[in-house]
Structures are given as C-alpha cells and as structure tokens.
Wavefront OBJ file of the C-alpha trace (Angstrom):
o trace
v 0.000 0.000 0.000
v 1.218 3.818 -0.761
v 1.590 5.401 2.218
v 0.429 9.215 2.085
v 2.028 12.067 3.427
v 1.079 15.587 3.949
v 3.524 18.306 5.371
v 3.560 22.087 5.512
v 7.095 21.864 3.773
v 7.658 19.907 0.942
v 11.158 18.900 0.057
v 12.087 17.162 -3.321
v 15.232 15.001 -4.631
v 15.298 15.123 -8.686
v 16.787 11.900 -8.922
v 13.618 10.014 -6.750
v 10.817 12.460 -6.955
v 8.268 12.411 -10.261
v 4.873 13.952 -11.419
v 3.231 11.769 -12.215
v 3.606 12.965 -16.027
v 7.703 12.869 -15.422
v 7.297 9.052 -13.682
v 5.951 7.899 -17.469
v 9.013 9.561 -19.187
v 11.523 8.291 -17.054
v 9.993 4.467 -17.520
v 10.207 5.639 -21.336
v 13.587 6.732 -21.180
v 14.744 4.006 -18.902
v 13.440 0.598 -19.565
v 12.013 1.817 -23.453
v 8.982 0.103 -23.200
v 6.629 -2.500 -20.934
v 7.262 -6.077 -21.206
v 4.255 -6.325 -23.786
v 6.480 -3.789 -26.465
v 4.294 -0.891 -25.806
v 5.200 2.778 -24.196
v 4.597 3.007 -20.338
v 1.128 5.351 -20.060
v -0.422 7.600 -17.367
v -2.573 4.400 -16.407
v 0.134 2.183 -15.905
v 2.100 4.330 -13.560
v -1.694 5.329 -11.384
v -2.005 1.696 -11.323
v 1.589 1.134 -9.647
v 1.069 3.648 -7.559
v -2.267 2.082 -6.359
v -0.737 -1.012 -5.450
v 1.863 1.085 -3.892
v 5.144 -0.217 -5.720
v 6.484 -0.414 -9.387
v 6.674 -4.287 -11.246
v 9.198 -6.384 -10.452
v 11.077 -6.095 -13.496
v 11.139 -2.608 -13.420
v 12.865 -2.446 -10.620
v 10.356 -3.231 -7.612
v 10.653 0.085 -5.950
v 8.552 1.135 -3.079
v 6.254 4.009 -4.404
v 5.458 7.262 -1.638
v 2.696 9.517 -2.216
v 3.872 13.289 -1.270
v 0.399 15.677 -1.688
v 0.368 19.238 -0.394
v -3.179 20.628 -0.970
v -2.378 23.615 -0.149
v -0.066 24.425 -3.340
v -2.364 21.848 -5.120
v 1.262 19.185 -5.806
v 1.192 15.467 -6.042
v 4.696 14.061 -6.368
v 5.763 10.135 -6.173
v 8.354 9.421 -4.242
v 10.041 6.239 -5.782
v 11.698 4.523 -3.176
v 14.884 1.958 -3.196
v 13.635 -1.830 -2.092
v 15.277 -2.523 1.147
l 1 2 3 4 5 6 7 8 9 10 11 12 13 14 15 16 17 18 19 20 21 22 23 24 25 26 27 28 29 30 31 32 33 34 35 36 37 38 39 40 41 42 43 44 45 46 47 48 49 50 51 52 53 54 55 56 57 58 59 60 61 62 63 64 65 66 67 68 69 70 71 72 73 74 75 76 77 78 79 80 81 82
C-alpha cells in the first residue's frame, strides 16, 4: 500500500521524486517500453502507484505519495527496495 504524506514543507530530490507525467518519461527513457512492447502510459504508472510499488522487473521500488493541498502538488516518491 502507498503510504500518504502531507507536510507544511515539501522537500524534493530530482533523482527520486516524479509527477506523475515525469514518472511515465523516465519508464520511457529508462526501460524503453513495458514487457508487452508498448510505451509506459499515465494508467500504468496510477495503477503502480495504487498497489503502492512499481513491477518487479522494473525495478520493484517502493512508491510514496507526497500531496500538499495547499499548493495543489502530487509528487511520487520512488523509493529503493530494502
């Protein structure tokens, strides 16, 4: 499960923090395409982050919701397994 956090300051690392938007061109860019030969969509990564991680095969990182309503953000924090 994604676990959800909401601060008043929001601090972000460029090399593990995406839009969601940015999270689909970095699969792109890294690992080309899904297993089934198409392009990684908006759907695919909302669906990882429901179940709260990315596939195996794409590296089985840990993925952290970041939301500050106030500023209206949403950023996914893609966390290193272990």
């Amino acid at each position: 499960m994604s676990e959800k956090i909401t601060k008043k300051r929001v601090v972000l690392n460029r090399d593990t923090d995406f839009t969601p938007s940015t999270l689909v061109r970095w699969l792109n860019s890294e690992y080309k395409h899904k297993s089934s030969g198409r392009e990684f969509t908006i759907r695919d990564v909302q669906q990882y982050t429901m179940r709260g991680f990315l596939p195996k095969h794409y590296g089985g990182h840990t993925i952290q919701i970041i939301e500050e309503d106030s500023i209206g953000i949403k950023v996914l924090r893609i966390k290193p397994k272990g």
